[in-house]
KEKE-3310 file (N, C-alpha, C; in steps of 0.2 Angstrom, whole numbers, plus 5000, padded with zeros to 4 digits):
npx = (4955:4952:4957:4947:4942:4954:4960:4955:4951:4965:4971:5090:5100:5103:5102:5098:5100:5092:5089:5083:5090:5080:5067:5053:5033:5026:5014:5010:5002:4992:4990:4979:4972:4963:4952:4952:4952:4953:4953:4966:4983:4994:4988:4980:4974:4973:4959:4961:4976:4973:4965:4974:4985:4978:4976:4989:4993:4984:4989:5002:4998:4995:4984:4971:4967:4956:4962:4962:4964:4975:4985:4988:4989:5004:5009:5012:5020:5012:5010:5007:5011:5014:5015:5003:4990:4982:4970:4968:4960:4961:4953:4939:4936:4923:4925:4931:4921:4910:4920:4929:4926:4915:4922:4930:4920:4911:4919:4919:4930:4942:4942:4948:4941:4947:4943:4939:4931:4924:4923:4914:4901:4906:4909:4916:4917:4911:4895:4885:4875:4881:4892:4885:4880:4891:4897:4890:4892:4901:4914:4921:4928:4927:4937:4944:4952:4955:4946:4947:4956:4971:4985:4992:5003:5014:5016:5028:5032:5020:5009:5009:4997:4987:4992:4989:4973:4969:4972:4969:4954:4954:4954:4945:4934:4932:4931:4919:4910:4911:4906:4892:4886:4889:4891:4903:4917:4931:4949:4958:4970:4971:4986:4984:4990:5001:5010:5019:5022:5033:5025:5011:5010:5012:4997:4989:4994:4988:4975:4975:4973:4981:4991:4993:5004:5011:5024:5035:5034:5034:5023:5029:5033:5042:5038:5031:5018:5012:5016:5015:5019:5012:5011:5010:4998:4997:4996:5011:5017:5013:5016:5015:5030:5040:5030:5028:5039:5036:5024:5031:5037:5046:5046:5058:5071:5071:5072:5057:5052:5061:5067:5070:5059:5059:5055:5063:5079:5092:5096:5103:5095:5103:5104:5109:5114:5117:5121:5119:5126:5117:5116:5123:5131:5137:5128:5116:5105:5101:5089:5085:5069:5068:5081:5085:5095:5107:5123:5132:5140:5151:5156:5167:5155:5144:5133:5130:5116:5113:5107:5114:5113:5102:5086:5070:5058:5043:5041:5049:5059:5070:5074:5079:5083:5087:5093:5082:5082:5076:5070:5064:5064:5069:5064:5066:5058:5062:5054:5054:5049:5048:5046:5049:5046:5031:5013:5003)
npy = (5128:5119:5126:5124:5127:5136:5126:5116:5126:5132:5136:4975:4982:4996:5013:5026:5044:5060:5074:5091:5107:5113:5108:5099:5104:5088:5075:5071:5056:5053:5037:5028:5019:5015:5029:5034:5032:5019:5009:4996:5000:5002:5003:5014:5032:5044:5054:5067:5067:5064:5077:5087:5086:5087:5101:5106:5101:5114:5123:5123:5129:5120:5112:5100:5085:5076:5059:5050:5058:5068:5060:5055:5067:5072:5060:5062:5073:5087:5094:5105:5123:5122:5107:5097:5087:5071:5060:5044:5030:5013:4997:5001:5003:5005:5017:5026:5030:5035:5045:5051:5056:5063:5074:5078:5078:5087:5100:5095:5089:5079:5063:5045:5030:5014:4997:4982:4969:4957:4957:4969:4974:4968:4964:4980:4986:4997:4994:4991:5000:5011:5014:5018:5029:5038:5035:5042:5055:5069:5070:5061:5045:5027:5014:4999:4987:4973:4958:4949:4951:4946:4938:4944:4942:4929:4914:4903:4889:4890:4884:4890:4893:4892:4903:4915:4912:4913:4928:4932:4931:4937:4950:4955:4952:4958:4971:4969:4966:4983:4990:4982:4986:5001:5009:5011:5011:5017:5015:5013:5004:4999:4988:4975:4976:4980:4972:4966:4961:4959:4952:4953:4968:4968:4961:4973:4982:4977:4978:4992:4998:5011:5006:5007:5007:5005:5009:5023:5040:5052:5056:5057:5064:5055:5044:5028:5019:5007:5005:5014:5026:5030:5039:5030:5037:5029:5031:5030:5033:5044:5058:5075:5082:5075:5077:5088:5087:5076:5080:5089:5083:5078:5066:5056:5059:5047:5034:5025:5014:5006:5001:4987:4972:4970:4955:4946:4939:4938:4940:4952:4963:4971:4989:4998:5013:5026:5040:5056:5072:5086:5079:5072:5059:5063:5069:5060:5053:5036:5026:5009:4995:4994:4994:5008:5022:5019:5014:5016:5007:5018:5022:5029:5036:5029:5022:5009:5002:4992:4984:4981:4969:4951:4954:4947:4951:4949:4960:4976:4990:5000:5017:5033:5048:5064:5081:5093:5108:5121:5120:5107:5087:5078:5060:5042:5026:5009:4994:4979:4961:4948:4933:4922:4922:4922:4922:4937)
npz = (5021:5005:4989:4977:4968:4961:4959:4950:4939:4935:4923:4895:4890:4886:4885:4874:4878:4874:4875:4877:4883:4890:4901:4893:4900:4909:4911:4929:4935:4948:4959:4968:4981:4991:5001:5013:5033:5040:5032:5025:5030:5020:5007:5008:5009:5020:5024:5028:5023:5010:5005:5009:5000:4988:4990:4989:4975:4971:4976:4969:4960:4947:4934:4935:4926:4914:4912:4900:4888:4892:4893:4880:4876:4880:4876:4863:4866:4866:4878:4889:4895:4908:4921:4920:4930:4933:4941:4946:4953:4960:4959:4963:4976:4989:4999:4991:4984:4995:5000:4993:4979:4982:4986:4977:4965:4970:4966:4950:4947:4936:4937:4937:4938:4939:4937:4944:4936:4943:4957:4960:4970:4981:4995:5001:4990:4978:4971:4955:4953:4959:4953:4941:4944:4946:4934:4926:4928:4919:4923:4925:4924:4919:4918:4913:4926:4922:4925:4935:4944:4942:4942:4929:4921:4910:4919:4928:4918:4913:4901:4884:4877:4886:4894:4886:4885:4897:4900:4890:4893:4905:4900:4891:4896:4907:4899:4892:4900:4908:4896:4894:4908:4909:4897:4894:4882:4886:4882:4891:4902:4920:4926:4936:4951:4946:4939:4925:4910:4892:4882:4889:4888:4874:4868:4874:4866:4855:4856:4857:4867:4882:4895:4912:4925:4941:4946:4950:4940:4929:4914:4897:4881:4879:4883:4884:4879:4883:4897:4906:4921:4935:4952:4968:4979:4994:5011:5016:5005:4999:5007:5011:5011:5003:4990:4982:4975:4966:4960:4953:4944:4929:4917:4914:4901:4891:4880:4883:4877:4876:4889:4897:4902:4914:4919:4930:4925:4931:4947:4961:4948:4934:4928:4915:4907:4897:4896:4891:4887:4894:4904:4920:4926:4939:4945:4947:4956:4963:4969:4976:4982:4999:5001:4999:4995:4984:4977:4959:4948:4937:4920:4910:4899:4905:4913:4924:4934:4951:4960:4980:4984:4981:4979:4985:4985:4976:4967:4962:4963:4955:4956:4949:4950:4943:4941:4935:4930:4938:4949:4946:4943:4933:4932:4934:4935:4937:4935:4943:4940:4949:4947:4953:4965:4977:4970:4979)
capx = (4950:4954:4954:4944:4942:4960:4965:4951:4952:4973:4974:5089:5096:5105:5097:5102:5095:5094:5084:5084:5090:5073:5062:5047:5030:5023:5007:5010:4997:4991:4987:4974:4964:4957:4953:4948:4955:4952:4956:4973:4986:4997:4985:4973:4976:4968:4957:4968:4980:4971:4964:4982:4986:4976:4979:4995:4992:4981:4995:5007:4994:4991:4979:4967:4964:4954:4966:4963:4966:4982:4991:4988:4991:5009:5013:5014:5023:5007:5010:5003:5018:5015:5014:4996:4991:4978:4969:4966:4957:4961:4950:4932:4931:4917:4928:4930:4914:4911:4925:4933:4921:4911:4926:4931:4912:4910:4922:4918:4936:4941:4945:4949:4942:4949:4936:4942:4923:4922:4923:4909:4894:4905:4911:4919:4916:4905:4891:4883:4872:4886:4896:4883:4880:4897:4900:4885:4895:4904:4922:4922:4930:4927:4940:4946:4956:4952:4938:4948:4964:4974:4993:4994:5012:5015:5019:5035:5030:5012:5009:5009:4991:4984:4990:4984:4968:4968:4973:4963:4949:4952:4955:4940:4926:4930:4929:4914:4905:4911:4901:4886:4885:4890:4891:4910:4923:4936:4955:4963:4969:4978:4989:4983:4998:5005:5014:5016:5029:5033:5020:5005:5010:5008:4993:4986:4994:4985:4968:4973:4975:4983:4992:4997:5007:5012:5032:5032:5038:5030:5023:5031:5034:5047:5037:5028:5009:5010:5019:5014:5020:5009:5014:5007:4999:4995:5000:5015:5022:5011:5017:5018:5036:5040:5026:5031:5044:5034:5018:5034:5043:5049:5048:5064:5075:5074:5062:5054:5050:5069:5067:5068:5052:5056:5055:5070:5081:5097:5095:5099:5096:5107:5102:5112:5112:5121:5121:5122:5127:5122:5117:5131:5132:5138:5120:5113:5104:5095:5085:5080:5065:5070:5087:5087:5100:5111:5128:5133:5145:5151:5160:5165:5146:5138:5131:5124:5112:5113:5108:5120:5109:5097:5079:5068:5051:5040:5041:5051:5060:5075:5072:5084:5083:5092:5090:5080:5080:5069:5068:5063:5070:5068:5062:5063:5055:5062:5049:5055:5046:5052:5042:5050:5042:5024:5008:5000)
capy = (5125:5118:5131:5116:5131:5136:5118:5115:5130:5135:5132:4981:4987:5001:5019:5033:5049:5065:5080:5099:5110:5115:5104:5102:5101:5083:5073:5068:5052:5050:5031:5029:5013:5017:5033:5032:5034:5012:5003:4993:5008:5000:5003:5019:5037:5044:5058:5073:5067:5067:5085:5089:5083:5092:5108:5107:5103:5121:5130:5125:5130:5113:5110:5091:5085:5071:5056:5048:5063:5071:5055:5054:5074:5072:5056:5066:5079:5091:5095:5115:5123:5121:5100:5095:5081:5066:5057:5037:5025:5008:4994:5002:5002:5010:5022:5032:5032:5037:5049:5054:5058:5070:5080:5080:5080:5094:5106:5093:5087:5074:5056:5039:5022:5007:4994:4975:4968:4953:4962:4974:4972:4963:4970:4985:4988:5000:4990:4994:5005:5016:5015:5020:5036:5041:5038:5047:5063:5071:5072:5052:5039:5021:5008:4992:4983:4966:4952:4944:4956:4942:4940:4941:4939:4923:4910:4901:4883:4888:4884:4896:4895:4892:4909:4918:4911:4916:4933:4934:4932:4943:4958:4956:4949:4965:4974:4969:4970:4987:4990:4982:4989:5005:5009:5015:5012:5018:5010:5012:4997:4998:4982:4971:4975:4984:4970:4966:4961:4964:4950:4957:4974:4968:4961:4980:4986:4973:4981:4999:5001:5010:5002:5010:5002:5007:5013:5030:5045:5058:5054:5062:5061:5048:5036:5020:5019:5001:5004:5022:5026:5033:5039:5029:5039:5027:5038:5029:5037:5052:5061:5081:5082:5073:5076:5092:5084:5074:5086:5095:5079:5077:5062:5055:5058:5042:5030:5021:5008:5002:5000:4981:4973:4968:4951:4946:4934:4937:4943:4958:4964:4980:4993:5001:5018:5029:5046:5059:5079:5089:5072:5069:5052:5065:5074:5055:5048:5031:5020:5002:4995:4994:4996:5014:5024:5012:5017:5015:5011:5021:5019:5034:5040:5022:5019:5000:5001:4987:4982:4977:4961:4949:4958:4944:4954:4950:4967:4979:4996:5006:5024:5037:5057:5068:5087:5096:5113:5126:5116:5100:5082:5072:5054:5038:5019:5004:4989:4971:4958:4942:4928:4914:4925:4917:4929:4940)
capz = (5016:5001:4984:4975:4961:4957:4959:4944:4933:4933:4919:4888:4893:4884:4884:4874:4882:4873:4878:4877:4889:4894:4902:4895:4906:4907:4915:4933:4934:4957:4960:4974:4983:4998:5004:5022:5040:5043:5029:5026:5029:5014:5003:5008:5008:5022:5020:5027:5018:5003:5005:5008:4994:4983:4991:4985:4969:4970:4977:4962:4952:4942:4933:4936:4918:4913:4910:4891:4884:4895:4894:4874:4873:4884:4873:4857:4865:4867:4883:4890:4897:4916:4922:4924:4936:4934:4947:4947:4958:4957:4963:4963:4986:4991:5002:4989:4984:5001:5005:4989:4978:4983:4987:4969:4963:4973:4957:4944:4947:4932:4938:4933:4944:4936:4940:4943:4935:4947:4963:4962:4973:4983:5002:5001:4983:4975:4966:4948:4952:4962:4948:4936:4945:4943:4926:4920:4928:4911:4924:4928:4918:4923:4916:4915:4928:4924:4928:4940:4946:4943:4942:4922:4916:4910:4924:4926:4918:4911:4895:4881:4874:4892:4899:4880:4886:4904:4899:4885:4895:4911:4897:4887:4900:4909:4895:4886:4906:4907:4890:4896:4913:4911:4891:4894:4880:4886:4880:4897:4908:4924:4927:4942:4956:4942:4934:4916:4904:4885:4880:4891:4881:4867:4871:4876:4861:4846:4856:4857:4874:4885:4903:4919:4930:4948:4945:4948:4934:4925:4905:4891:4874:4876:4887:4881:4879:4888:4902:4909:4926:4942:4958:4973:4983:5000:5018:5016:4998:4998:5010:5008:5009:4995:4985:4978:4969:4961:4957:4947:4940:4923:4910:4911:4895:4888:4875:4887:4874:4878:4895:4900:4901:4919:4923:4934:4925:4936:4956:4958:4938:4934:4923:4911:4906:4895:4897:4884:4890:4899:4910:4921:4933:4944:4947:4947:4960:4963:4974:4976:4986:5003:5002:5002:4990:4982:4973:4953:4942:4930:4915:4904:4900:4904:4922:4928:4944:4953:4968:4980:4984:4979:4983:4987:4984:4971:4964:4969:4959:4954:4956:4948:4948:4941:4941:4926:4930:4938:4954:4946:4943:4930:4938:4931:4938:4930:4938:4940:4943:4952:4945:4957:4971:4978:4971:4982)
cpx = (4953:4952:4951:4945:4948:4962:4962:4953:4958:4974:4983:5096:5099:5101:5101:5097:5098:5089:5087:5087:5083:5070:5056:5042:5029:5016:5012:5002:4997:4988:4984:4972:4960:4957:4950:4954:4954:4952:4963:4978:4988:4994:4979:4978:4970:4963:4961:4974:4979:4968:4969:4985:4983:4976:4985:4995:4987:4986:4999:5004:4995:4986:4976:4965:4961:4963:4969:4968:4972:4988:4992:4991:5001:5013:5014:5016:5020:5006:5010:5014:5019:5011:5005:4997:4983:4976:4965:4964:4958:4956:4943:4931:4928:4919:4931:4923:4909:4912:4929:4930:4918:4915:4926:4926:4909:4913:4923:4924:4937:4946:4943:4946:4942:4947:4940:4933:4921:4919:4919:4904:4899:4907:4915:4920:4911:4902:4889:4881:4874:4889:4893:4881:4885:4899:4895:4885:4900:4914:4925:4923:4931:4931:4941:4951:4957:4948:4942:4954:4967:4981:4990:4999:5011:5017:5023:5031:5022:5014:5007:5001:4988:4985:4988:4977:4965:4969:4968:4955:4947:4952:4949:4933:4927:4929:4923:4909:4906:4905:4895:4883:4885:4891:4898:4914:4929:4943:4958:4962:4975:4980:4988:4990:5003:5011:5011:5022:5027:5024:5012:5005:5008:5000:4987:4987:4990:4977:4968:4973:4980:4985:4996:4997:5008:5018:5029:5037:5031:5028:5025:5031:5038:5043:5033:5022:5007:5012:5020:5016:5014:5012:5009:5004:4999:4998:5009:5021:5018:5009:5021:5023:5040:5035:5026:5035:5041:5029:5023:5039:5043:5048:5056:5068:5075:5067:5063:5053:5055:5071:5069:5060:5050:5056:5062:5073:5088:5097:5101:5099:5102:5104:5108:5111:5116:5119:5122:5124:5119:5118:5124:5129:5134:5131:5113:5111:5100:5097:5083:5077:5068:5075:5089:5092:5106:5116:5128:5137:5146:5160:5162:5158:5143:5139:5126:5122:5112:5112:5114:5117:5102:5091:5073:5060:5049:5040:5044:5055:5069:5072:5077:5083:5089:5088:5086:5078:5074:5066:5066:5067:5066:5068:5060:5063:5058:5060:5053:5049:5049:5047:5042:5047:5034:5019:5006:4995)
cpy = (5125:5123:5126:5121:5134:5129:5114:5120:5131:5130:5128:4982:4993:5006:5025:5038:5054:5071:5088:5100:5111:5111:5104:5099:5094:5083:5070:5063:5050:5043:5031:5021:5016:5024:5034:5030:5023:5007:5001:5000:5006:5001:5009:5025:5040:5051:5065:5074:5069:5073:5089:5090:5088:5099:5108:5107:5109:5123:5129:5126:5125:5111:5101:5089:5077:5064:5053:5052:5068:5066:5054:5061:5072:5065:5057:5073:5085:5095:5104:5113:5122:5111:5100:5085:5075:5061:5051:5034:5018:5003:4995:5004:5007:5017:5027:5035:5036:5043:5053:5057:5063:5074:5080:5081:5087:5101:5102:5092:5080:5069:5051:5034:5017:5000:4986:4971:4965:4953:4966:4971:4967:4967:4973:4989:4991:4993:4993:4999:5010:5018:5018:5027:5042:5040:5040:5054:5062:5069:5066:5048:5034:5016:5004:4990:4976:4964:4952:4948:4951:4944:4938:4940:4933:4918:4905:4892:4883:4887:4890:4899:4895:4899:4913:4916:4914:4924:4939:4937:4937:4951:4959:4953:4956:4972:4975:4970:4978:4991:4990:4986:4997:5008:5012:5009:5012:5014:5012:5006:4999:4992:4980:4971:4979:4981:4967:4964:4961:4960:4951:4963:4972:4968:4966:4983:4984:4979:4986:5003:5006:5009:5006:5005:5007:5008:5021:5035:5048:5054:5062:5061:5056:5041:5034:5019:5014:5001:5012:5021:5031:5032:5034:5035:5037:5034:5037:5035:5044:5056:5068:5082:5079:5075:5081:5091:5081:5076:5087:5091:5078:5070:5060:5055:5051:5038:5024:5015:5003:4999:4991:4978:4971:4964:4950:4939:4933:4943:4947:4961:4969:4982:4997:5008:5023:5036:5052:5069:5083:5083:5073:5064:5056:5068:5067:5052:5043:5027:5012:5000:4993:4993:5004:5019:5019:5016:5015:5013:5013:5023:5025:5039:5035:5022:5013:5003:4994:4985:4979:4969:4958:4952:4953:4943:4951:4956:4972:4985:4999:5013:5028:5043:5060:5076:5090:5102:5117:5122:5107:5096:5079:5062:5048:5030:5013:4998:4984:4967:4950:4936:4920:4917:4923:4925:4932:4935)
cpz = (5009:4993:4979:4966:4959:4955:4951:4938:4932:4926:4919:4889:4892:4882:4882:4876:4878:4874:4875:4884:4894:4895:4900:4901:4902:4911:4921:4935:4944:4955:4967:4974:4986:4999:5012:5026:5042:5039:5031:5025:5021:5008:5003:5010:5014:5021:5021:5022:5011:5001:5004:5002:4986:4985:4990:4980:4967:4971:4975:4958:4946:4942:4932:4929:4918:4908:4902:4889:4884:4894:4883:4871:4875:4878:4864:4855:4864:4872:4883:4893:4905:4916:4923:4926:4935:4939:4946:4954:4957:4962:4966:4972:4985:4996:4997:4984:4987:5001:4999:4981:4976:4983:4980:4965:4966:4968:4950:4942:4943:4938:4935:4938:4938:4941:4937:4944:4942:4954:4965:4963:4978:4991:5003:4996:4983:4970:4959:4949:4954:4956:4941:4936:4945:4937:4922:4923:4924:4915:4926:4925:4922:4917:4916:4920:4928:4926:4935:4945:4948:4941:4934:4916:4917:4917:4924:4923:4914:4905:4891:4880:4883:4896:4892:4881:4892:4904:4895:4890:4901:4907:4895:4892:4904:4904:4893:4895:4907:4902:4893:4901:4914:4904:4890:4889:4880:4885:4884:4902:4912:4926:4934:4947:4951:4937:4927:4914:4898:4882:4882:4887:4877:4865:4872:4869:4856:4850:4856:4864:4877:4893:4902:4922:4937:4951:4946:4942:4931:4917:4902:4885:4873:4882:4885:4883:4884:4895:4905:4918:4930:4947:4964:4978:4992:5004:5016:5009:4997:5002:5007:5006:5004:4987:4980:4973:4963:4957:4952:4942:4932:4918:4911:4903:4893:4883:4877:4884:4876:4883:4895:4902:4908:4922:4922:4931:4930:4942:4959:4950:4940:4927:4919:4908:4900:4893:4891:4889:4889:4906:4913:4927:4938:4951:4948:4953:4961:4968:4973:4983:4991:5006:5002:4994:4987:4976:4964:4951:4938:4926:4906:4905:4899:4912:4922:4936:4943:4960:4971:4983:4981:4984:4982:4986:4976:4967:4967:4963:4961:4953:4954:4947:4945:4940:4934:4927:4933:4947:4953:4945:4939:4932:4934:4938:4936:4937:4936:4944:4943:4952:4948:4964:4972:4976:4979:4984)
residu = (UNK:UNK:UNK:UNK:UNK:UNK:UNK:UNK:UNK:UNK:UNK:UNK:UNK:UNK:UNK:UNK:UNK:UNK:UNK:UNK:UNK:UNK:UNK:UNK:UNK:UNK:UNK:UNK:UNK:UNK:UNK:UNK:UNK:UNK:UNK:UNK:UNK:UNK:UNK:UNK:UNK:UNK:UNK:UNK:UNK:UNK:UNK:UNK:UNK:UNK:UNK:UNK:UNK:UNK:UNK:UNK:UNK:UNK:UNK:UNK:UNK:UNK:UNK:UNK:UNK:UNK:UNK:UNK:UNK:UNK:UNK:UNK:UNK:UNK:UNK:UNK:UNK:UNK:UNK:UNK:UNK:UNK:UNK:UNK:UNK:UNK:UNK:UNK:UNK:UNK:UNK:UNK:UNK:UNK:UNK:UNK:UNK:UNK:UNK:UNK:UNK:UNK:UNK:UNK:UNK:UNK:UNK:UNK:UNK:UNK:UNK:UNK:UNK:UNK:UNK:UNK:UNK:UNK:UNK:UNK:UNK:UNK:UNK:UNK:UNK:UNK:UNK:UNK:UNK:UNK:UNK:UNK:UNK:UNK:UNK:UNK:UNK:UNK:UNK:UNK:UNK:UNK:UNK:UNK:UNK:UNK:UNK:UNK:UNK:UNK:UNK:UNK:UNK:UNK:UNK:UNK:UNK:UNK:UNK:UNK:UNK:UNK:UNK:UNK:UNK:UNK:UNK:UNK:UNK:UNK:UNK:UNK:UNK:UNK:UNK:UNK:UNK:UNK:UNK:UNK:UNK:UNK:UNK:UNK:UNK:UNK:UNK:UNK:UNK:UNK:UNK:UNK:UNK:UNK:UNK:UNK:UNK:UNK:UNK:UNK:UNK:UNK:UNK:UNK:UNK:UNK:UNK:UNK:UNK:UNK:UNK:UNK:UNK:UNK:UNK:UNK:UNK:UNK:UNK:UNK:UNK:UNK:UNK:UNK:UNK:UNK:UNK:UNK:UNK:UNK:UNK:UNK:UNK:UNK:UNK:UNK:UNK:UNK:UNK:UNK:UNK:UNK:UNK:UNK:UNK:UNK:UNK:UNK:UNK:UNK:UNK:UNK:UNK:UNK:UNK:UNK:UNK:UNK:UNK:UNK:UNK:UNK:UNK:UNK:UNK:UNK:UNK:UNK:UNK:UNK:UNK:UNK:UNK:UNK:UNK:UNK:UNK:UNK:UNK:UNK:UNK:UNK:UNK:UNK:UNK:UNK:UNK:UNK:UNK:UNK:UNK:UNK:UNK:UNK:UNK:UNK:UNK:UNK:UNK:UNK:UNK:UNK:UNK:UNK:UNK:UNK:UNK:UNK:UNK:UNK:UNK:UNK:UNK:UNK:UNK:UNK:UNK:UNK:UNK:UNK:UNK:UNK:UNK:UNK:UNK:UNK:UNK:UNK:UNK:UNK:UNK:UNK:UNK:UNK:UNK:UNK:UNK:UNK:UNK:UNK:UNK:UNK:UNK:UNK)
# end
């Protein structure tokens, strides 16, 4: 049985990296769709797992915090001294309406559902009046995802005012329905598929927002209001054996604002890195999407990632750890997005 009550009460591309010795804690941010045994695997979490899952985060003793406020405390460097852990829903389905839900209603457990307006009431989704019974509990924050959960980075060839129009509108029609429906304010957006570039940011930033994307890593003080990362959790990426890791990961040492914004102008990008002590490219290791572990080169105290091929995928990541001490890894994401690739 899961202890529902411990797990609630416990309490560019050049990047300079400088940190302390000591790691501090940050926020680890879960990404969730589906929760149920029969949706699309790629996207659902089944419910075992998902119990699992939070038995673990009780038995590292981390505590569940509502999101605004843990992602806002962490980015001004306010962070407790042990990690806490945030729980998002993207997509409003009614399987966790359902299935997901009441488990964490059950200890008044905070989360976040990020609601694409259009979508609701339609089949599979919770409708309004679902959605109004969950946010008029104190531990439920409902968000924006968009009107339309459309691709909104610029599109190769659109015009300038016609995607400031079309973006416009999918931020603020979900918005200002959100309001109506539901009398929620809140300034979080999660990015449709997780993409975005700088000029969408911005975009979040003139309104005050903050976006989550779908790269995984810890937030710290050195990460970037518009561009937060979350873990996936589907079966496929949150699976126990790994997930310790990331329940206990770190902020990467760096100021995320630097990062690249991502979109892929040369196949495969490379990243750039420069390392400051006690870093060492030795202790370094990174990933890219479906290639697996992929080598470096390094130069002095500078390392480029790079694929060793064109990656084909509309979206797809670099992964890098490195150790921080105490068991944990500092873990960073860096997202591209491949804009000659056909949407979703």
């Amino acid at each position: 049985m899961i202890n529902f009550r411990k797990l609630f009460a416990l309490p560019a591309l050049s990047l300079m990296m400088a940190f302390s010795c000591t790691a501090q804690a940050d926020l680890v941010v879960l990404q969730y769709h589906h929760v149920a045994d029969s949706t699309p695997p790629a996207t659902s979490t089944s419910r075992s797992l998902f119990e699992a899952q939070l038995q673990m985060i009780s038995d590292l003793g981390l505590k569940v915090v509502p999101l605004g406020p843990a992602t806002r405390q962490a980015l001004a460097g306010d962070a407790p001294a042990t990690n806490q852990v945030a729980i998002t829903f993207d997509d409003a389905y009614e399987s966790v309406y359902n299935v997901a839900a009441p488990i964490l209603d059950q200890q008044k457990m905070p989360y976040t559902i990020f609601v694409n307006t259009n979508a609701v009431g339609g089949q599979g989704y919770m409708d309004w009046a679902e959605l109004k019974r969950l946010s008029s509990k104190d531990w439920v924050t409902i968000a924006n995802h968009s009107a339309d959960h459309g691709h909104l980075a610029r599109r190769p060839g659109e015009a300038e005012a016609d995607w400031h129009k079309r973006a416009n509108r999918s931020l603020d029609d979900a918005q200002r329905i959100l309001e109506k429906q539901l009398g929620t304010t809140e300034r979080l957006f999660a990015y449709p598929y997780g993409e975005y570039d700088e000029s969408l940011e911005q975009k979040l930033s003139e309104r005050g927002w903050l976006g989550f994307g779908q790269q995984s890593g810890a937030i710290g003080r050195q990460s970037h209001g518009t561009r937060l990362p979350r873990f996936p959790m589907a079966n496929a990426y949150g699976q126990l054996g790994s997930l310790k890791d990331k329940l206990l990961s770190k902020a990467f040492p760096v100021d995320a604002s630097r990062l690249p914004d991502g979109v892929v102008s040369n196949n495969p990008p490379s990243l750039t890195l420069k390392l400051e002590a006690p870093l060492s490219a030795s202790r370094l290791t990174c990933f890219a999407s479906g290639l697996g572990r992929i080598d470096f080169n390094v130069s002095g105290d500078t390392v480029t990632v790079q694929a060793p091929k064109a990656l084909n995928a509309r979206r797809f990541r670099y992964n890098c750890t490195h150790p921080a001490g105490n068991g944990s890894y500092y873990w960073l994401s860096q997202q591209w997005l491949n804009l000659d690739a056909p949407e979703d």
